[in-house]
C-alpha positions as CSV (number, residue, x, y, z in Angstrom):
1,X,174.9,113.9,81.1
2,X,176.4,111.0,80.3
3,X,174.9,107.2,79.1
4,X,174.4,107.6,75.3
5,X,177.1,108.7,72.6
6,X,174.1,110.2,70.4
7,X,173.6,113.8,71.6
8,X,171.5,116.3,70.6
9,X,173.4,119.8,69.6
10,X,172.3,121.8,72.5
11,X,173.3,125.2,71.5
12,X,171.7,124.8,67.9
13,X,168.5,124.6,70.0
14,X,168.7,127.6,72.0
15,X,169.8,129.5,69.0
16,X,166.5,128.0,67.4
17,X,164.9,128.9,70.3
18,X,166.0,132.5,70.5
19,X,165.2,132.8,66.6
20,X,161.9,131.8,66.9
21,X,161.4,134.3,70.2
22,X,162.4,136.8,67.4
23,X,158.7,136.6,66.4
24,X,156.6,138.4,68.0
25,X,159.3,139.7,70.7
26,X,158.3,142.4,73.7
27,X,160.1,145.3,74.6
28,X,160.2,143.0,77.9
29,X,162.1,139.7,76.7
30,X,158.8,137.4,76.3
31,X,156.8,137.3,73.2
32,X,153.1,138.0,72.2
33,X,152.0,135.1,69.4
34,X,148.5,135.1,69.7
35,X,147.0,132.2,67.8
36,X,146.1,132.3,64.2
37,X,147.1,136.2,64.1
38,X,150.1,137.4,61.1
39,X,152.6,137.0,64.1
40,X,151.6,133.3,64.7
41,X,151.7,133.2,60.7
42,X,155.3,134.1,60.5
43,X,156.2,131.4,64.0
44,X,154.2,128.5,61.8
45,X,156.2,129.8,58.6
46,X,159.8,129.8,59.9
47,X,158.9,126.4,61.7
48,X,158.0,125.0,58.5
49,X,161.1,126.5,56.7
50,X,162.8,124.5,58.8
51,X,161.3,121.3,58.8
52,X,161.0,121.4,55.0
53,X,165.1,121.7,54.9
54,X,165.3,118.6,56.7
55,X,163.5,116.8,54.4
56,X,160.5,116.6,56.1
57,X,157.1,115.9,55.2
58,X,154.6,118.9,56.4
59,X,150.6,118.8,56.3
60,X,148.2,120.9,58.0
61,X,144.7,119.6,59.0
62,X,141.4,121.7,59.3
63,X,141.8,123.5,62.9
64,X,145.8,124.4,61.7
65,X,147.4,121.8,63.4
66,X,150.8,121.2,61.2
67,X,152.2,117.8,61.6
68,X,156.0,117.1,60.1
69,X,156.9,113.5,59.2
70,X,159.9,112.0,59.1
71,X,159.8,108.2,57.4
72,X,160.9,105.5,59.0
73,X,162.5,101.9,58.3
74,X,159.2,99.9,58.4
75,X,156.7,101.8,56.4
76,X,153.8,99.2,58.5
77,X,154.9,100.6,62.0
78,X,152.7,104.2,63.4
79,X,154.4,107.1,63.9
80,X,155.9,108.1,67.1
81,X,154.3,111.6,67.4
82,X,156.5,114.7,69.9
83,X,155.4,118.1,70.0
84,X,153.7,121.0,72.1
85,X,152.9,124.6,70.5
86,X,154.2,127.8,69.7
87,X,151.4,130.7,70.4
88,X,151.4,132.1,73.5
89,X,149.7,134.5,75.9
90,X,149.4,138.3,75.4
91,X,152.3,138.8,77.7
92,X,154.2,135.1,77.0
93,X,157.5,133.8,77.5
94,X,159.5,132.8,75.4
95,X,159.5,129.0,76.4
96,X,155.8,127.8,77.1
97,X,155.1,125.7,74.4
98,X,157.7,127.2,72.2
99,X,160.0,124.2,74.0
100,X,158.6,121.3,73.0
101,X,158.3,122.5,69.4
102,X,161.8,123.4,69.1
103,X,163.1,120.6,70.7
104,X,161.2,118.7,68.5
105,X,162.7,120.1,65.5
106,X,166.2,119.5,67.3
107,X,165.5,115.7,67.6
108,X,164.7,115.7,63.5
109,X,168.1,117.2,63.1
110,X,169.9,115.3,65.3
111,X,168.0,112.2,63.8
112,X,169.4,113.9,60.4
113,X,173.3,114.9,61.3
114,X,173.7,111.1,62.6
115,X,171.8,109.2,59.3
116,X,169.6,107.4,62.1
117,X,166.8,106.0,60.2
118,X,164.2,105.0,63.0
119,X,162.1,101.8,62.6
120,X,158.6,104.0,62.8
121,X,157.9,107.1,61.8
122,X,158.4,110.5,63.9
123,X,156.2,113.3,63.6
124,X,156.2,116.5,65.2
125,X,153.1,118.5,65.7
126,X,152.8,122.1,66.3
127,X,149.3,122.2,67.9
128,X,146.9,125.2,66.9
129,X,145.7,127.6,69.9
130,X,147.3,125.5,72.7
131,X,146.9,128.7,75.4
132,X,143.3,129.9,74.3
133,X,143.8,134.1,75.4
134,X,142.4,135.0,72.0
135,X,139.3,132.6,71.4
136,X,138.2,131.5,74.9
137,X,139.1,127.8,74.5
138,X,142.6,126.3,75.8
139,X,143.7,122.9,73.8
140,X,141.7,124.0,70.8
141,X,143.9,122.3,68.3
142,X,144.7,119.2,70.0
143,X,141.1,119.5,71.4
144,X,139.3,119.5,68.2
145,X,142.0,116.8,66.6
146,X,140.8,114.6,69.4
147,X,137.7,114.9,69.1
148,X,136.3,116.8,72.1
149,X,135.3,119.9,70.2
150,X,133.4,119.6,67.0
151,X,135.0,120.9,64.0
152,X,132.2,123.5,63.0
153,X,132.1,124.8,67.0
154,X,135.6,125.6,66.9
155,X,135.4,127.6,63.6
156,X,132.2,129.3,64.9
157,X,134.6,131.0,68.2
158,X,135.3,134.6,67.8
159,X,137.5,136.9,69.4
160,X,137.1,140.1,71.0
161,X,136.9,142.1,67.4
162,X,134.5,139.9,66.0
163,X,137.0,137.5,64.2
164,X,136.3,133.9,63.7
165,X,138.2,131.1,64.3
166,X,137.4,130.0,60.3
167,X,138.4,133.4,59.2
168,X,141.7,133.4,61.2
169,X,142.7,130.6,59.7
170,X,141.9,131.9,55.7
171,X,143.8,134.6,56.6
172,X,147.2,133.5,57.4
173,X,146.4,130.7,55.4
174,X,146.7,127.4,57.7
175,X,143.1,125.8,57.4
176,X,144.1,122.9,55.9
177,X,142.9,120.3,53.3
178,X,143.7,117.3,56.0
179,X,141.1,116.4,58.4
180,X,141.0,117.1,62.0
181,X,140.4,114.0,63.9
182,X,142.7,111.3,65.6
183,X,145.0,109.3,63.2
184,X,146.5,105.9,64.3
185,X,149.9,106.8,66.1
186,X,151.8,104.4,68.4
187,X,153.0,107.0,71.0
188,X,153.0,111.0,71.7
189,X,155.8,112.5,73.6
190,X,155.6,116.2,74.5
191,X,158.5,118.3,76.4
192,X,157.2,121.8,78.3
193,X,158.9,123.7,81.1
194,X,157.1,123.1,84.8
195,X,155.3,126.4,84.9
196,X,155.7,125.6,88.4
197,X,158.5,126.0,91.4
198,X,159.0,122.3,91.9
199,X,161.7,121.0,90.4
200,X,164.1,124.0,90.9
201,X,163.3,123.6,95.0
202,X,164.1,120.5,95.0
203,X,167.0,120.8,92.2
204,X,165.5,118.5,89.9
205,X,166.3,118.6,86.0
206,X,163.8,116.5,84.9
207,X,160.2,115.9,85.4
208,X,158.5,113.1,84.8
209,X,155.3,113.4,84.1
210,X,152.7,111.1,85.5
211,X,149.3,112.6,84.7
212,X,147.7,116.0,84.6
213,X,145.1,117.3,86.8
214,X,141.2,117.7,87.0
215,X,139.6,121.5,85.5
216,X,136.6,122.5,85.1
217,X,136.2,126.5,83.4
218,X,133.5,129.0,83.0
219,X,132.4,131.7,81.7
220,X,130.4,134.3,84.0
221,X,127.9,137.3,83.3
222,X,127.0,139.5,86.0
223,X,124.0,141.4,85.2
224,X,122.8,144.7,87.2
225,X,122.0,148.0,86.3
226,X,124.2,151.2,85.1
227,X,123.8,154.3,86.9
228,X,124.9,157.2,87.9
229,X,128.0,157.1,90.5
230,X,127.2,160.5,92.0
231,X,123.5,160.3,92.6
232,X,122.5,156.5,93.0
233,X,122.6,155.7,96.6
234,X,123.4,152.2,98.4
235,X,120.1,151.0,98.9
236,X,119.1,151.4,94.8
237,X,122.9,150.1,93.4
238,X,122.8,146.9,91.5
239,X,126.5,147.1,91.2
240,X,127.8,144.2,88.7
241,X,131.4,144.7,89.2
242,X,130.8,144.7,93.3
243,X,129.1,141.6,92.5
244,X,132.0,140.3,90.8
245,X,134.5,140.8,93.5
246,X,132.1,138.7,95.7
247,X,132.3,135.9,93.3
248,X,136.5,136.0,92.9
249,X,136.4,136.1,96.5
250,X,134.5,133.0,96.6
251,X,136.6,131.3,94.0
252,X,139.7,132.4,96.5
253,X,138.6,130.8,99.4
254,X,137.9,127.5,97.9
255,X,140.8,127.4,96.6
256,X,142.1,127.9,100.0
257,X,140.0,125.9,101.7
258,X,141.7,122.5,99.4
259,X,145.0,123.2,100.8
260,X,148.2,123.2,98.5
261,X,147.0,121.2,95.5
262,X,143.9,123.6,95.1
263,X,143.7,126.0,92.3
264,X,141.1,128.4,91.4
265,X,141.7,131.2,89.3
266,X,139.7,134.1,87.6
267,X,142.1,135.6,84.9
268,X,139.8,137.8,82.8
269,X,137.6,140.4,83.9
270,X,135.9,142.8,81.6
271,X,133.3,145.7,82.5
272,X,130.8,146.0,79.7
273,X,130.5,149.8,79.4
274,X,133.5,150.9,81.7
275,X,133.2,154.6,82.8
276,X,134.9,156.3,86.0
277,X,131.3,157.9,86.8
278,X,128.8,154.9,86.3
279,X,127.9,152.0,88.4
280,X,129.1,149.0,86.3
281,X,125.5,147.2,84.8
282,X,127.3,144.4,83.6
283,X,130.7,142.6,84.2
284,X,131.9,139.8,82.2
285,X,134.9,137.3,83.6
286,X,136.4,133.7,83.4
287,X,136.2,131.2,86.6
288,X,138.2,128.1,86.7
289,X,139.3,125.5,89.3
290,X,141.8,122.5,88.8
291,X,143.3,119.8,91.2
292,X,144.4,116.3,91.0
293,X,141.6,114.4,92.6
294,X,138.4,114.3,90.2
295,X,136.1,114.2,92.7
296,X,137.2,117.4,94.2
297,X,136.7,119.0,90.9
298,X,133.0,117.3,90.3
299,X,132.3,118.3,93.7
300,X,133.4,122.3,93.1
301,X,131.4,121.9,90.0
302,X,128.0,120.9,92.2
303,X,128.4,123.5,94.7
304,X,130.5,126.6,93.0
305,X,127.4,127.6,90.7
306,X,124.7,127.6,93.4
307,X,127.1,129.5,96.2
308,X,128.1,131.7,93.5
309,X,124.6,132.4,92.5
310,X,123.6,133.3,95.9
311,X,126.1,135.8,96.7
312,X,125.4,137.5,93.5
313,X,121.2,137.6,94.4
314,X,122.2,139.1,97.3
315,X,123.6,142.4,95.2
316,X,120.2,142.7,93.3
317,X,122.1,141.2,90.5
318,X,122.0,138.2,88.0
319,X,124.6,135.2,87.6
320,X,124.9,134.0,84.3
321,X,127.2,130.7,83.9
322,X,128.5,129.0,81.3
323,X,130.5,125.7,82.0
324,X,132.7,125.7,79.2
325,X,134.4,122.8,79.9
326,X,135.2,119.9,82.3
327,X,138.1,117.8,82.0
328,X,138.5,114.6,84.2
329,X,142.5,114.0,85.7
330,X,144.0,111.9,83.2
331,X,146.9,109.7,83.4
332,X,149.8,109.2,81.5
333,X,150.6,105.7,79.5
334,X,152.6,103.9,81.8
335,X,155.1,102.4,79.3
336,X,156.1,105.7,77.8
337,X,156.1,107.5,81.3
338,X,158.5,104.7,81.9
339,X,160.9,105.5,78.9
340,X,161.3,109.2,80.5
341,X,162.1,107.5,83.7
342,X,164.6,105.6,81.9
343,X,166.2,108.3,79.9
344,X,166.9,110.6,83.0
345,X,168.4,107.5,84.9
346,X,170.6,106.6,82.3
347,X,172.0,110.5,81.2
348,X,172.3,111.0,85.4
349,X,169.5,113.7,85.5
350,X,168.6,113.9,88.6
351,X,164.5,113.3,88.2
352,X,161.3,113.2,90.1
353,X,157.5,112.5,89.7
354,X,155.1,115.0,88.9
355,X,151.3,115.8,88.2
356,X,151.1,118.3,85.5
357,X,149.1,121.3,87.3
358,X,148.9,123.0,83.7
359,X,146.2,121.7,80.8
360,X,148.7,120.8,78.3
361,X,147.9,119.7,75.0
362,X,149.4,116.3,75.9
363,X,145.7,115.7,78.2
364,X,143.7,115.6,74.9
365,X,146.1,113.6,72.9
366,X,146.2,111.0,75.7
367,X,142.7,110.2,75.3
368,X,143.4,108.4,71.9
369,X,147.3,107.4,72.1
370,X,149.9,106.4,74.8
371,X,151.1,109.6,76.0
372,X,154.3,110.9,78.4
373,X,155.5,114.3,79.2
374,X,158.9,115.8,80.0
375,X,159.2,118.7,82.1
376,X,162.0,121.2,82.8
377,X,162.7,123.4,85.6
378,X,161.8,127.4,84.9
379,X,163.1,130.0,86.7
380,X,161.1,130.7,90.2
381,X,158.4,128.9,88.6
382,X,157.2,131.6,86.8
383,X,155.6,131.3,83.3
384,X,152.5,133.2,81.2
385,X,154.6,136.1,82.4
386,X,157.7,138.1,79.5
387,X,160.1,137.1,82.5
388,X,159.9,133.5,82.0
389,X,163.1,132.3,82.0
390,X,165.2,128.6,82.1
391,X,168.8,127.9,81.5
392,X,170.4,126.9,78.0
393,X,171.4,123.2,79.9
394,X,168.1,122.6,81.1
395,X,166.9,123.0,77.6
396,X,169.7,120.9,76.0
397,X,168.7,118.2,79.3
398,X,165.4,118.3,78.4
399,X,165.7,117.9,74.6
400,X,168.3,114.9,75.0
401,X,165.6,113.2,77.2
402,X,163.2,113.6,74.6
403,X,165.4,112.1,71.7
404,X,166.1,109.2,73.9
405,X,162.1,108.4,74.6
406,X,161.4,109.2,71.4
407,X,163.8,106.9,69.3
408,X,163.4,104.2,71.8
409,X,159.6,104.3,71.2
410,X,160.3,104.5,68.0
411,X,162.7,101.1,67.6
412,X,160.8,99.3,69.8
413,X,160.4,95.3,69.3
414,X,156.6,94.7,68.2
């Protein structure tokens, strides 16, 4: 890197980064934070350790969202806002999310070791339930701050054991007295590894971020009848789980059938009463499809439930769907894209282009500020998998891309 003489301390970040992997490590090398559990209790506490020795100003709003301020010069200019989150899938890495939090904090410090007093403010978030593996809903903290999920529905979401989202967060004690909704901010900035093989083909360091794709997800019942494995024969079955396996099919093939940039995905599957001897009655399982182009996703939306329904019928069973949610593509502020742009050119970080094929909290924050993301390489492209895995450098690359976007924003001329 070269092009700036302020530099972010890169192994102090992956030490911070290894630290926080510390809780809620796997015998594997990833971690297992699960949102609003005692292990996500202890990530939020050491995270606010930290930013509380820097000086920093920390508040938590209703859904657990912890913001950390740092003051600037001109107490009339918004905050410049960075952050990502830090729970993570069952079996997570130790980078998703964690990244841009981190980094984040690294910025503060850096901010702090060279007496730079910005002209705005800085905040970094840590967004509540980025992943969504333990209450059903991805972007649940940004998702609610923004507006797109009321308050009272996101407390009202349990988890497999019964637990509510409002008695998760009593418990480890983050519902805060703040309210959840959008505050005026000038800018949000958030780093995150690809999750994707991209930029390592092509031996790219930095990402940037143009937009995010199109998703729509649901939530499936199949309904048919237990019985007994041994003496139910084919014509009386009403097999859910055969069912099922018709519908993941489908969702396969038109994925398939979109070509490269088509995703479709189902990533939970549960059999109600699950016995070895029994024809599963009823099968529960998750259904989701993203790409870049929005009228590919409204047009999987039209067709997906009606083809899916069908096949289903056909079993002597019953579909029950549930769009959970639909998200449109959404498009990153131009100006701040730009500052990325400009940061990688000037460090010599070789850089490309992307479309973020990942939901990222950064989609829901873009609806009510300008909005950019940073991405680094992973290894093989792998992530939401305890082998997740980048480089120290591509870290430190990433971070130092960050701080320069960041404090530009921040100092702009207004």
């Amino acid at each position: 890197m070269s092009g700036t003489n302020q530099r972010i301390d890169g192994k102090r970040l992956w030490d911070s980064l290894m630290a926080m992997a510390e809780i809620g490590a796997t015998p594997k090398g990833g971690v297992k934070r699960l949102t609003l559990s005692d292990v996500d209790r202890q990530g939020r506490d050491r995270f606010k350790g930290w930013c509380e020795a820097l000086g920093l100003t920390v508040r938590v709003d209703a859904i657990g969202n912890m913001f950390a301020r740092r003051e600037g010069r001109d107490p009339k200019r918004l905050p410049v806002l960075m952050g990502s989150h830090l729970d993570s899938q069952p079996t997570g890495g130790k980078f998703d999310g964690a990244l841009g939090v981190i980094a984040g904090l690294e910025v503060m410090r850096t901010l702090h070791d060279l007496n730079i007093t910005t002209e705005a403010p800085i905040e970094l978030v840590n967004w509540t339930d980025e992943e969504g593996s333990r209450f059903g809903h991805s972007l649940m903290g940004s998702g609610t701050w923004a507006g797109i999920y009321p308050l009272e529905k996101a407390y009202g979401l349990r988890d497999v054991d019964g637990v509510s989202v409002s008695e998760a967060l009593d418990t480890i004690g983050y519902k805060g007295a703040h309210a959840a909704k959008p505050f005026p901010a000038d800018a949000y900035f958030e780093l995150h590894i690809e999750q994707g093989p991209i930029l390592e083909r092509e031996e790219k360091r930095i990402g940037v971020v143009t937009g995010a794709q199109a998703q729509v997800w649901y939530d499936a019942v199949i309904v048919g009848q237990d019985s007994h494995a041994g003496t139910t024969p084919p014509s009386a079955r009403k097999d859910a789980l055969v069912a099922a396996a018709r519908v993941v099919t489908l969702v396969d093939q038109l994925m398939r059938a979109r070509g490269e940039d088509g995703r479709g995905t189902v990533g939970f599957l549960q059999i109600a009463s699950p016995s070895r001897n029994v024809v599963p009655g009823e099968v529960r399982f998750s259904v989701e499809f993203r790409h870049p182009s929005d009228e590919q996703i409204l047009g999987l939306a039209a067709s997906f439930p009606e083809q899916a329904a069908r096949l289903v019928a056909e079993t002597g069973c019953r579909l029950e769907l549930t769009e959970l949610f639909r998200i449109p593509a959404q498009p990153f502020d131009p100006s701040c894209v730009d500052l990325v742009r400009q940061a990688a050119r000037r460090l010599n970080l070789p850089a490309r282009e992307i479309i973020s094929g990942a939901g990222h909290d950064a989609v829901y924050v873009a609806r009510s500020i300008p909005t950019a993301m940073i991405f680094t390489p992973c290894k093989d492209g792998l992530s939401h998998n305890e082998a997740e895995s980048i480089l120290p450098e591509e870290a430190a690359d990433g971070c130092q891309v960050l701080f320069e976007a960041v404090v530009a924003r921040a100092n702009r001329a207004i």
